[in-house]
C-alpha positions as CSV (number, residue, x, y, z in Angstrom):
1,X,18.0,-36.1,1.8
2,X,15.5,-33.6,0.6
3,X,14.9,-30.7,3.2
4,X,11.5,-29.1,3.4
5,X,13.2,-26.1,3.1
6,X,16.8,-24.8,1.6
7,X,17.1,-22.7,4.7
8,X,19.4,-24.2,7.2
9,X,19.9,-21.2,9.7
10,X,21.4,-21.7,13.5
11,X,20.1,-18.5,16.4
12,X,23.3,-17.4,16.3
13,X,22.8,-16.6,12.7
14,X,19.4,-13.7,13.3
15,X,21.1,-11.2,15.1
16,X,19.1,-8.5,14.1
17,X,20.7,-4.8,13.3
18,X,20.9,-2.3,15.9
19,X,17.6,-0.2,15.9
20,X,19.4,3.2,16.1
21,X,22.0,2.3,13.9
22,X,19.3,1.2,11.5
23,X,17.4,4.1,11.6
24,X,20.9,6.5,11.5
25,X,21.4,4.7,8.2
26,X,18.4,5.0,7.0
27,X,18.0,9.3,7.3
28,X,21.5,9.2,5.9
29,X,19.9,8.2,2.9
30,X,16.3,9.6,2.7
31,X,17.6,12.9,4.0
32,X,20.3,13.5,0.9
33,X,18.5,14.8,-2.1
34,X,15.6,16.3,-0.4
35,X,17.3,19.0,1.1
36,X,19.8,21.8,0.1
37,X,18.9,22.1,-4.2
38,X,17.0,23.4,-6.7
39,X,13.8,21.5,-8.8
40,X,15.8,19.0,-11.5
41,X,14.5,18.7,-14.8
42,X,12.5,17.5,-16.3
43,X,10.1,15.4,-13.9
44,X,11.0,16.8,-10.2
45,X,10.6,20.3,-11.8
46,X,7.8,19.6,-13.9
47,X,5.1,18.4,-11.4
48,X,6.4,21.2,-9.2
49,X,4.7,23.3,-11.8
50,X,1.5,21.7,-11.8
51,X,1.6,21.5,-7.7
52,X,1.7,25.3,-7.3
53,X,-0.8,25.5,-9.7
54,X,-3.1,23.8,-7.9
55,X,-2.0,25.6,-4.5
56,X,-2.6,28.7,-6.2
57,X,-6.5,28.0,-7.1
58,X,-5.4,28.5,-10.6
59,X,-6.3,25.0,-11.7
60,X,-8.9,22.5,-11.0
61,X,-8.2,20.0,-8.7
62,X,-9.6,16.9,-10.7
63,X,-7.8,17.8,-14.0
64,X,-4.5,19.7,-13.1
65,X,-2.9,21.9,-15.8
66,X,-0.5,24.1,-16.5
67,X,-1.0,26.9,-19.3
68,X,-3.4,24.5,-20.5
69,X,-0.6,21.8,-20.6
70,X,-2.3,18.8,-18.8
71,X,0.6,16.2,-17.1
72,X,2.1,13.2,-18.8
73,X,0.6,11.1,-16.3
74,X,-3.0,10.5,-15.1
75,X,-1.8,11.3,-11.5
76,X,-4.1,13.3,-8.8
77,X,-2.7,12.6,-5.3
78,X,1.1,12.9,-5.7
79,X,0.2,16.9,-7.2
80,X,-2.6,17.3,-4.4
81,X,0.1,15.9,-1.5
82,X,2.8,18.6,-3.0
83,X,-0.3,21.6,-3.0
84,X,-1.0,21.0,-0.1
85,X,2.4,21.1,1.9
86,X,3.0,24.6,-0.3
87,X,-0.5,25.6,1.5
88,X,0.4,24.2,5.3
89,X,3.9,25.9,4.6
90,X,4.9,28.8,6.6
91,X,5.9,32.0,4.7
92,X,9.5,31.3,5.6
93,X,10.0,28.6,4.2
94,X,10.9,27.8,0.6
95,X,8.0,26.3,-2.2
96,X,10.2,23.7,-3.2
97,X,11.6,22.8,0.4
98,X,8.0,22.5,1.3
99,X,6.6,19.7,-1.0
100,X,9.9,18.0,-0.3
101,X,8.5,16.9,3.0
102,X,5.5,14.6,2.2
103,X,7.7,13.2,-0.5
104,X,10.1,12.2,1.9
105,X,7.5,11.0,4.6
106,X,6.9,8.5,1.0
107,X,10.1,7.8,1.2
108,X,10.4,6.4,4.7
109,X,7.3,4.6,4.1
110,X,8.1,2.6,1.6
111,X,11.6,1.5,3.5
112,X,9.1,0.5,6.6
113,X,6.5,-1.0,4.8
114,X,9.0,-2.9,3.1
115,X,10.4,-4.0,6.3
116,X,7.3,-5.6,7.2
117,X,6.5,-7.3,4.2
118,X,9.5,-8.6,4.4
119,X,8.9,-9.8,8.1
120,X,5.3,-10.9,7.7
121,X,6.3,-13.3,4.6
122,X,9.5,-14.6,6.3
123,X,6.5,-15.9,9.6
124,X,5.4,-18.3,6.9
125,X,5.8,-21.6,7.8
126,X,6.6,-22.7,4.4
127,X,9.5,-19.8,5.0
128,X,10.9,-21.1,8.2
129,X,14.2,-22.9,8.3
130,X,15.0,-26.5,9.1
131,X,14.8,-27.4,12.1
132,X,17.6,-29.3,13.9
133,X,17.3,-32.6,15.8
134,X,18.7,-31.5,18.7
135,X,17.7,-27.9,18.4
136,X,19.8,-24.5,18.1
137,X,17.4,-23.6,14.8
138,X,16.4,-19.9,15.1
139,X,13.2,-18.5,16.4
140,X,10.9,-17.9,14.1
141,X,10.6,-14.0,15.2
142,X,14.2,-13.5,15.5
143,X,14.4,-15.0,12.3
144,X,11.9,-13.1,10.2
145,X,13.7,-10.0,12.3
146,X,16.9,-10.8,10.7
147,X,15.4,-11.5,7.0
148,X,13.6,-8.4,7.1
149,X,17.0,-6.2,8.0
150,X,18.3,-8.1,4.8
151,X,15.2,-7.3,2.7
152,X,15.6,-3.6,3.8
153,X,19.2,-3.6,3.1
154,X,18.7,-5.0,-0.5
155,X,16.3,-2.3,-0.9
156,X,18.9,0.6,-0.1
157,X,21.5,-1.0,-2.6
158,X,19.4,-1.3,-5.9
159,X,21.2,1.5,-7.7
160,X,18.4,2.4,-9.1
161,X,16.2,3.3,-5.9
162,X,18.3,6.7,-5.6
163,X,17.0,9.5,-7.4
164,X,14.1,8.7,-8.8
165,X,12.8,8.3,-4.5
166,X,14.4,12.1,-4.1
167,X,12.1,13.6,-6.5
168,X,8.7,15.1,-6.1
169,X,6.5,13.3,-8.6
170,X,4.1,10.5,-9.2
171,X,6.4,7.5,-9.2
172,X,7.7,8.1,-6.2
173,X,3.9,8.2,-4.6
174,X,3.6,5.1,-6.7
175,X,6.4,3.3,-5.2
176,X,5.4,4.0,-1.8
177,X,2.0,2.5,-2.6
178,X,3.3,-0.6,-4.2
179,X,4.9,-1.1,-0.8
180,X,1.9,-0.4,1.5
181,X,-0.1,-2.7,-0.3
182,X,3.0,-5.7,-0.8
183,X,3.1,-5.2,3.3
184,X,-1.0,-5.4,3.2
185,X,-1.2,-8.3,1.7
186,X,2.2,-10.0,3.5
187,X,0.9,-9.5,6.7
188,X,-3.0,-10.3,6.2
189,X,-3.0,-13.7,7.4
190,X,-1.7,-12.6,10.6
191,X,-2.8,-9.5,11.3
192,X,-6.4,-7.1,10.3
193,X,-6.8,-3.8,11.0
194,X,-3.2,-2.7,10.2
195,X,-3.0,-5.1,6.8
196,X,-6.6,-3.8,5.5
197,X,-5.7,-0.4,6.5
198,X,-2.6,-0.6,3.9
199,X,-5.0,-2.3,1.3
200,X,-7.6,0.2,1.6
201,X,-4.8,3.0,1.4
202,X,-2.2,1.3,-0.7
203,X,-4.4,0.1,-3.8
204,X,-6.5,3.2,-4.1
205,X,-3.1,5.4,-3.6
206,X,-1.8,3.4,-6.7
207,X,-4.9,4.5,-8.9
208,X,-5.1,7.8,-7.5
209,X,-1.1,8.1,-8.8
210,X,-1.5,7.3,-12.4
211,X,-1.7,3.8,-12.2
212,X,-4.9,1.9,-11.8
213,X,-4.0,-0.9,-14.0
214,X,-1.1,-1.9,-12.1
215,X,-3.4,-1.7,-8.8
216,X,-5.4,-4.1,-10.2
217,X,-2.9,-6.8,-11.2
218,X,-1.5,-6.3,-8.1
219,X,-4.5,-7.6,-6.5
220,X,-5.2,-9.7,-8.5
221,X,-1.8,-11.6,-7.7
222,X,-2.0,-11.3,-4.5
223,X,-5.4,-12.5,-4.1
224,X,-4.4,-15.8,-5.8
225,X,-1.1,-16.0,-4.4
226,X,-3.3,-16.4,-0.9
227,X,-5.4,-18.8,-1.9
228,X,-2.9,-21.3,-3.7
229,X,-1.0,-20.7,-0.6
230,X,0.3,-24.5,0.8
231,X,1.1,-22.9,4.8
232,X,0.4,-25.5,6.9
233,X,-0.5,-22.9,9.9
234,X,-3.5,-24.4,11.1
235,X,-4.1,-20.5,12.2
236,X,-3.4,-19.3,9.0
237,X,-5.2,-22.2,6.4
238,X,-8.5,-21.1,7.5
239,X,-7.8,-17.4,6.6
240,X,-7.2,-18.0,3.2
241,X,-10.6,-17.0,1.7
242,X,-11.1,-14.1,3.9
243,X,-7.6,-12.7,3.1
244,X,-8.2,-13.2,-0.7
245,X,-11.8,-11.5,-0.7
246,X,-10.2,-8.4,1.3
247,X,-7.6,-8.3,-1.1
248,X,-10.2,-8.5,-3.4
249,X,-12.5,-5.6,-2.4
250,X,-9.4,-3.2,-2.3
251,X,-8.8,-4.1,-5.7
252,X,-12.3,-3.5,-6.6
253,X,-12.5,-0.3,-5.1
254,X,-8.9,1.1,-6.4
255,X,-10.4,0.2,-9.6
256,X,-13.8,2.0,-9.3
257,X,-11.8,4.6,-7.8
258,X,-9.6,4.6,-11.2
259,X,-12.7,4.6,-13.3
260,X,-14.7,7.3,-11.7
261,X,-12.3,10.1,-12.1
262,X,-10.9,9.3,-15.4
263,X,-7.7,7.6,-15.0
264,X,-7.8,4.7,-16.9
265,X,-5.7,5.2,-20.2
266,X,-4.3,2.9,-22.6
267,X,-0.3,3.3,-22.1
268,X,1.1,-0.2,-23.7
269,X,3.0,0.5,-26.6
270,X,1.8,-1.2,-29.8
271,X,5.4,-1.7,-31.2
272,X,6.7,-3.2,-28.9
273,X,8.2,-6.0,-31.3
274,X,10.4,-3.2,-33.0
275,X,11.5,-1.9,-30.0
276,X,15.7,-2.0,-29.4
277,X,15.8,-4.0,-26.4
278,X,19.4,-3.8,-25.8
279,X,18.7,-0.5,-23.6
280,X,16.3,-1.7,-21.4
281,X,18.3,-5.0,-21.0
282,X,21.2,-3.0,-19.6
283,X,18.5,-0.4,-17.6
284,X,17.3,-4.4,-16.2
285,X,20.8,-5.0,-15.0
286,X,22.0,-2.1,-13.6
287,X,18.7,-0.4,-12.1
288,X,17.9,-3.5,-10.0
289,X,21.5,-4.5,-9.1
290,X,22.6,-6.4,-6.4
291,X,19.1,-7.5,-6.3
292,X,18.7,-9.3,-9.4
293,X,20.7,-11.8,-9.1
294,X,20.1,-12.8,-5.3
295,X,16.7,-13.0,-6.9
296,X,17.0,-15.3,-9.7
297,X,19.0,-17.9,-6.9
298,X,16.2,-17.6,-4.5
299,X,13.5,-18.9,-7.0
300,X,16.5,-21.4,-7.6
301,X,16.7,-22.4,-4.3
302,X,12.8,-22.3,-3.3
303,X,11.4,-23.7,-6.3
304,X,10.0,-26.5,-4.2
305,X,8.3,-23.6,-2.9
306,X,7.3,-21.5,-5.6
307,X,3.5,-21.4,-4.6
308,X,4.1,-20.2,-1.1
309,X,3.2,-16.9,-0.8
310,X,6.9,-16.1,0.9
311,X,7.9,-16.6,-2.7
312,X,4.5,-16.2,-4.9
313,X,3.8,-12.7,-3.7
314,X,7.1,-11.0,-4.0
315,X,7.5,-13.1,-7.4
316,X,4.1,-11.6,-9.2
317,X,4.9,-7.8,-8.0
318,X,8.1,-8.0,-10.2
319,X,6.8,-10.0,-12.8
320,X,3.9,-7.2,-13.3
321,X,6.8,-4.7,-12.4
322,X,8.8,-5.8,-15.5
323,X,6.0,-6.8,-17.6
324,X,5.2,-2.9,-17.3
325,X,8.5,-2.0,-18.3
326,X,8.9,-4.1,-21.4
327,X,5.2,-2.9,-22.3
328,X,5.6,0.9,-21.4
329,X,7.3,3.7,-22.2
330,X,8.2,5.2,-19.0
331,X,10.8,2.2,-18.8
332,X,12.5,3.4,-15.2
333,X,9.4,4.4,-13.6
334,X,7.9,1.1,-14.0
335,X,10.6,-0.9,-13.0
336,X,11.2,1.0,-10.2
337,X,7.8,-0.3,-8.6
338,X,9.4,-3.8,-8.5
339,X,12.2,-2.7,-6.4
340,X,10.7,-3.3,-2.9
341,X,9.4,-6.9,-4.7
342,X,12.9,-7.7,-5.7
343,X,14.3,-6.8,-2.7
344,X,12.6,-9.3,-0.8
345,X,13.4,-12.0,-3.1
346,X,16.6,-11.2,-2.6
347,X,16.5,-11.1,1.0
348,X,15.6,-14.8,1.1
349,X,18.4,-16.2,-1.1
350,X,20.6,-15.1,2.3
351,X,19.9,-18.2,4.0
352,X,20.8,-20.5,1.2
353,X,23.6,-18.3,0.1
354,X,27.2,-20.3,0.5
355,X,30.1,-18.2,2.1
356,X,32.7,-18.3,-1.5
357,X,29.3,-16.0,-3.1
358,X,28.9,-14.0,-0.4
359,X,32.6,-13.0,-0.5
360,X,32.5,-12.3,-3.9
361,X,29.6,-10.3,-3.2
362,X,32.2,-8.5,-0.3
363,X,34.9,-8.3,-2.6
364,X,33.3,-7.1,-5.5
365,X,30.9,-4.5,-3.5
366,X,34.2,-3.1,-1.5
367,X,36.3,-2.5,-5.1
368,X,33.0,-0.6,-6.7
369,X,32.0,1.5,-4.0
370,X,35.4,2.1,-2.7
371,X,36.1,3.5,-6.2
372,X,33.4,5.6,-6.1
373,X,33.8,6.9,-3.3
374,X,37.4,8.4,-4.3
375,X,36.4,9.0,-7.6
376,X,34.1,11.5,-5.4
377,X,36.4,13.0,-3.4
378,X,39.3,13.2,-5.9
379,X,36.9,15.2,-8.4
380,X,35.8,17.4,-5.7
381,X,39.3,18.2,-4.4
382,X,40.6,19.0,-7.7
383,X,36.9,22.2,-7.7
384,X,38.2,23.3,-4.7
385,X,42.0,23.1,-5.3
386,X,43.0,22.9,-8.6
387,X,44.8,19.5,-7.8
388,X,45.3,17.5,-9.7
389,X,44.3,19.9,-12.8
390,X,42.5,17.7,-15.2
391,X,38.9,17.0,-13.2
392,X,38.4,20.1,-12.9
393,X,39.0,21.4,-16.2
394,X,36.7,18.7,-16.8
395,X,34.3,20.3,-15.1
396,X,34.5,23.4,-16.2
397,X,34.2,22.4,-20.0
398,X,30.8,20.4,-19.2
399,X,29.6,22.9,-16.9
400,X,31.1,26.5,-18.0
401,X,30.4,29.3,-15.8
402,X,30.1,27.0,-13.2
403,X,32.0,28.8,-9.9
404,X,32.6,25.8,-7.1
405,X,31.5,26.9,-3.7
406,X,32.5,25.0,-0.2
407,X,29.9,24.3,2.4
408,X,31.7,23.2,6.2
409,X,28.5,21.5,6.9
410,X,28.3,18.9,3.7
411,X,32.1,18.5,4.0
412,X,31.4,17.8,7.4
413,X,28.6,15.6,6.6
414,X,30.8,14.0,4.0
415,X,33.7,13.1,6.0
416,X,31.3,11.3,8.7
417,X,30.1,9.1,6.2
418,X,33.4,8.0,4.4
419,X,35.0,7.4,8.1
420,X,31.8,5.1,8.7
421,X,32.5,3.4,5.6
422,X,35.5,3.1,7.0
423,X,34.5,1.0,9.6
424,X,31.8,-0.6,8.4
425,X,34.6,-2.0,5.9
426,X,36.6,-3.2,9.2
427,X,33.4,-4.5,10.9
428,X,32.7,-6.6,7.3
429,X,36.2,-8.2,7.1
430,X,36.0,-9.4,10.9
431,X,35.8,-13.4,11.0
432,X,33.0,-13.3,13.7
433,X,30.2,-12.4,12.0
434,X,27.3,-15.0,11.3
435,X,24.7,-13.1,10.9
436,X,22.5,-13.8,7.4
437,X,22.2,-10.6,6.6
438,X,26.0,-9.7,6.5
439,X,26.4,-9.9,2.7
440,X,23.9,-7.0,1.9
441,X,25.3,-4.9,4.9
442,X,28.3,-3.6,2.0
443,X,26.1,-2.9,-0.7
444,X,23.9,-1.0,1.0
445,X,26.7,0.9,3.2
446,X,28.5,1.7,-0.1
447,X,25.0,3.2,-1.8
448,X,24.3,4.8,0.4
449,X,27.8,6.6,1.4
450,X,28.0,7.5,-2.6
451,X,24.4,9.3,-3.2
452,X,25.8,11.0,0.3
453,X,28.6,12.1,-1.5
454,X,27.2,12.9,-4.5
455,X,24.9,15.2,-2.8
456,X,27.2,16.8,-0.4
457,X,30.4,17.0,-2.0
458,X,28.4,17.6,-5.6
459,X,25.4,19.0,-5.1
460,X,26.5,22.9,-6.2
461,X,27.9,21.1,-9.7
462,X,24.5,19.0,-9.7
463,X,22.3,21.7,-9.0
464,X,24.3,24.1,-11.6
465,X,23.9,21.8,-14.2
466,X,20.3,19.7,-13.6
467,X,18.5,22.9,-12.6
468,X,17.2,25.6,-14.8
469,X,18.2,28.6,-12.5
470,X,21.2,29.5,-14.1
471,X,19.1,29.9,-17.3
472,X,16.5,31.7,-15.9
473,X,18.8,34.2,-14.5
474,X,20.8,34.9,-17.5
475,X,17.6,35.7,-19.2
476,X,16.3,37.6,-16.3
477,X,19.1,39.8,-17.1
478,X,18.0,40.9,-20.5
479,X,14.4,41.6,-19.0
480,X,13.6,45.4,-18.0
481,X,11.9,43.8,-15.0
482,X,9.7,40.4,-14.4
483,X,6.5,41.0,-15.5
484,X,4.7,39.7,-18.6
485,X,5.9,37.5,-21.1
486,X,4.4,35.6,-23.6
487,X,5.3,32.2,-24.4
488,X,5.6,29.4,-27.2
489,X,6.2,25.8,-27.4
490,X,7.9,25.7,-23.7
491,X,7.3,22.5,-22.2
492,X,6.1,22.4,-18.8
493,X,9.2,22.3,-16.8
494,X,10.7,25.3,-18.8
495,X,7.3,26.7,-17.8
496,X,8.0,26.8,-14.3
497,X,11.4,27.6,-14.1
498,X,10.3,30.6,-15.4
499,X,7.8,31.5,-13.0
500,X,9.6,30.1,-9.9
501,X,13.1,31.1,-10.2
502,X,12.3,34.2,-12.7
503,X,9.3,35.6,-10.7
504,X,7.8,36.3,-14.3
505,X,3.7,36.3,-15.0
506,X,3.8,33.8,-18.3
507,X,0.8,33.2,-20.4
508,X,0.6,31.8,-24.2
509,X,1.6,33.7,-27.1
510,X,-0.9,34.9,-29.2
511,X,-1.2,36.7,-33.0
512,X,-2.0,40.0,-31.3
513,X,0.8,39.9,-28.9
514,X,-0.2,41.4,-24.8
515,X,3.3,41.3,-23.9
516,X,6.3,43.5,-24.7
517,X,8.4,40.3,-24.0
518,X,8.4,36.5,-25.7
519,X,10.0,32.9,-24.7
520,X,10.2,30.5,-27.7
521,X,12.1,27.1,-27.4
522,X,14.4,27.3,-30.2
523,X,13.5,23.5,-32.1
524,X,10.0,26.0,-32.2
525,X,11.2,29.0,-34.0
526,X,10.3,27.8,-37.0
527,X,6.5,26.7,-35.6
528,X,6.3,30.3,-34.2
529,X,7.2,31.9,-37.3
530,X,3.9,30.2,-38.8
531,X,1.7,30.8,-35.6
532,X,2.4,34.2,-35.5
533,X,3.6,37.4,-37.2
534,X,7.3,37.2,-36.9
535,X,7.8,40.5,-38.0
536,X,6.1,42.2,-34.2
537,X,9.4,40.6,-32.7
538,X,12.8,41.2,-32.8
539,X,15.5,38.9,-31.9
540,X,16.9,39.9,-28.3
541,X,19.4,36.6,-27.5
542,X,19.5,33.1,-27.7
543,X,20.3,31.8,-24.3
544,X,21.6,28.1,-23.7
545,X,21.4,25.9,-20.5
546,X,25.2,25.9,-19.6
547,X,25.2,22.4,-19.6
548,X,23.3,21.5,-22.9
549,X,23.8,23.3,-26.3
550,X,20.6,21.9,-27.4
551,X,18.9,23.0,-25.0
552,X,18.1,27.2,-26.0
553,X,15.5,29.3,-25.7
554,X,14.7,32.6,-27.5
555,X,14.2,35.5,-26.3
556,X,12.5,38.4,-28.4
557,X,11.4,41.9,-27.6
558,X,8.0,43.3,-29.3
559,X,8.9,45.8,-31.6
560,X,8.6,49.1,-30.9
561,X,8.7,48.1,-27.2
């Protein structure tokens, strides 16, 4: 017998999470990362650069740059979101800290809008599972309820959601946009003012963030994705063309929105056939993991339903997604915009899922993250300790001068989440649980607890070796005083580092040197000796990240000076 739908789910099934334990979980994870460290390079550092330029009123506001260095990417509104938080700031409070915060507010929008795209689709009829002949099927709210506490938790696990959502730069504006306009058009068909709202900010935000071309597919998509909808919601049917032209004019005006202010660039790489695809295979596998797979079985089990907009939607946002990272050169960034897409997909393979998978799933997710988690622990014992010797003589060859520090309140933090790992484990392994959304519950517990850990237990290590303070300061030591110093062929993250952590007034080197100091990357020394007259300089040190020998700059005193 053929059911309408693979979905064969009882009430008993669409418990839904509890709220506060929900939203406990989900600061555990948005909170880590954003507070408590440094600017990383290259990106998270790099747009902090061009931010407090433009807070500053050094640079123009349509066409950011920094000591004439113009970004990598096309992006306004992530750098004017970041200048402005440095401007609302109080004095107090750090530069860095402060563009943090509308980052994070990103953050916790895409996890919410995600929610209730998730919800919205999972109200499709076409979405709804079979219903029984004497009843005992779930409701349809309770249902999309559950679905959308999967589609959320599928989120959290993809491994590669972590860092690049903890830094301050355009993809994670571009992520959050993505997800505002997937819940726009989700929820259009049943809602207005809220859905068009999303539209009108989502699809704009998207062009105003570097990428209009990937607004415009999007609506594109979705706009046909409504109208070959088969719903047979008689409330719904006669929405269709309405949905589709709203869809449409926020499309329209993203794009003219793209067009007026320049961002429309040509990014798809023309040798694309000689590309090695064996890295961005594995970057496929392991960025979107556990979601992939649950993906690939729900388009499995809903081919029937391929054209339903539960399915269609979700289904062209990753396709562009990854499209975009086969095309592209900014391979992670791209395919971290099909995350929230992906997610959903996975979240509706949890109905049709049978209970030998979703043990292995259990199983598999309890070994990694279990791992992990010691492999944590143990590493950070042996900083603290000295036992057992060999991690931390580890450390101390890959990071030298590196001297470990303990802070009560991230051990503290730390041990909360491991003993809640603990019993989430213990709540897992119960024989009581029915719920459909019980096999994602590990692999987003156990993501979660390790970026905890890793910025907790690790974040002194990782902020010593993915910063460029300790650089900074070990040139800072050489200089009389911070003051002026001219510099060559220092990218724009050096740049900043420089000025933020160094306190010193950069500008571009010149033939007729200004400065009794100068900066050179080293790869450039040989460039400088061309563009200028080696012979006003004298070598003063070479100074090395800690972390990367490669990595050096040059210092050199005007001579005379």
């Amino acid at each position: 017998m053929n059911q309408p739908t693979p979905a064969i789910v009882a009430q008993s099934a669409v418990r839904r999470l509890p709220r506060m334990l929900l939203l406990l979980f989900c600061a555990a994870y948005v909170v880590p990362g954003f507070i408590g460290r440094e600017p990383w390079k290259n990106a998270d550092i790099t747009a902090f650069g061009y931010m407090a330029e433009l807070a500053s009123g050094v640079s123009n506001w349509l066409s950011p740059a920094l000591l004439g260095q113009p970004p990598e990417f096309d992006a306004l509104l992530p750098y004017w979101l970041g200048a402005w938080a440095m401007q609302l700031a109080p004095a107090w409070m750090p530069a860095d800290f402060a563009v943090r915060i509308p980052f994070a507010l990103l953050l916790v929008l895409t996890l919410l809008a995600t929610w209730y795209g998730v919800y919205y689709l999972a109200r499709s009829p076409q979405a709804q599972p079979v219903q029984f002949a004497f009843g005992g099927e779930a409701s349809p709210t309770d249902y999309a309820r559950a679905m959308a506490d999967g589609g959320l938790l599928a989120l959290v696990a993809c491994l590669g959601l972590a860092q690049l959502t903890h830094e301050t730069t355009p993809a994670l504006a571009q992520v959050a946009f993505t997800s505002l306009s997937f819940f726009g058009m989700a929820a259009l068909p049943y809602r207005l003012a809220a859905p068009i709202t999303a539209l009108l900010i989502g699809l704009p935000g998207l062009a105003l963030s570097g990428a209009p071309s990937f607004a415009l597919l999007l609506g594109a998509g979705g706009a046909l994705a409504t109208l070959l909808d088969r719903s047979a919601d008689e409330q719904v049917l006669p929405r269709r063309w309405r949905s589709a032209a709203l869809i449409a004019g926020a499309t329209l005006a993203a794009a003219a929105l793209g067009w007026a202010l320049d961002l429309w660039h040509w990014r798809v790489s023309v040798t694309w056939l000689g590309r090695d695809w064996r890295p961005i295979g594995r970057l496929l596998l392991w960025f979107t993991w556990p979601a992939w797979p649950l993906a690939l079985w729900t388009l499995w089990r809903w081919r029937r339903q391929l054209t339903s907009r539960h399915v269609a939607l979700p289904l062209w946002f990753v396709l562009v997604a990854v499209g975009t990272t086969l095309l592209t050169a900014a391979t992670d960034r791209s395919l971290l915009l099909g995350l929230p897409a992906m997610a959903t997909l996975a979240a509706f393979a949890l109905p049709t899922l049978k209970r030998s998978v979703a043990a292995l799933i259990d199983w598999f997710t309890l070994l990694f993250f279990s791992g992990c988690a010691l492999t944590i622990w143990v590493i950070w014992l042996s900083m603290q300790t000295g036992i057992p010797p060999k991690p931390a003589a580890n450390v101390a060859r890959l990071a030298p001068g590196f001297e470990p520090s303990f802070s009560f309140l991230a051990f503290a933090a730390a041990l909360a989440a491991t003993i809640a790992w603990g019993l989430l484990v213990r709540w897992r392994t119960g024989r009581n649980q029915a719920v459909i959304w019980k096999s994602l519950v590990l692999p987003a517990g156990g993501a979660a607890l390790c970026w905890l850990l890793l910025m907790t237990l690790w974040l002194p290590a990782l902020d010593y070796g993915r910063s460029y303070a300790a650089q900074v300061r070990n040139v800072a030591k050489r200089v009389d005083a911070p003051g002026c110093v001219e510099v060559f062929g220092l990218n724009p993250g050096q740049i900043t580092a420089f000025r933020y952590h160094g306190g010193m007034k950069l500008q571009n080197a010149t033939f007729a040197p200004a400065c009794p100091w100068l900066l050179v990357r080293a790869d450039m020394q040989q460039a400088m000796s061309i563009a200028m007259d080696q012979r006003q300089w004298t070598l003063v040190a070479s100074v090395r990240r800690p972390v990367d020998a490669n990595d050096n700059v040059l210092l050199y005193r005007r001579s005379g000076k």
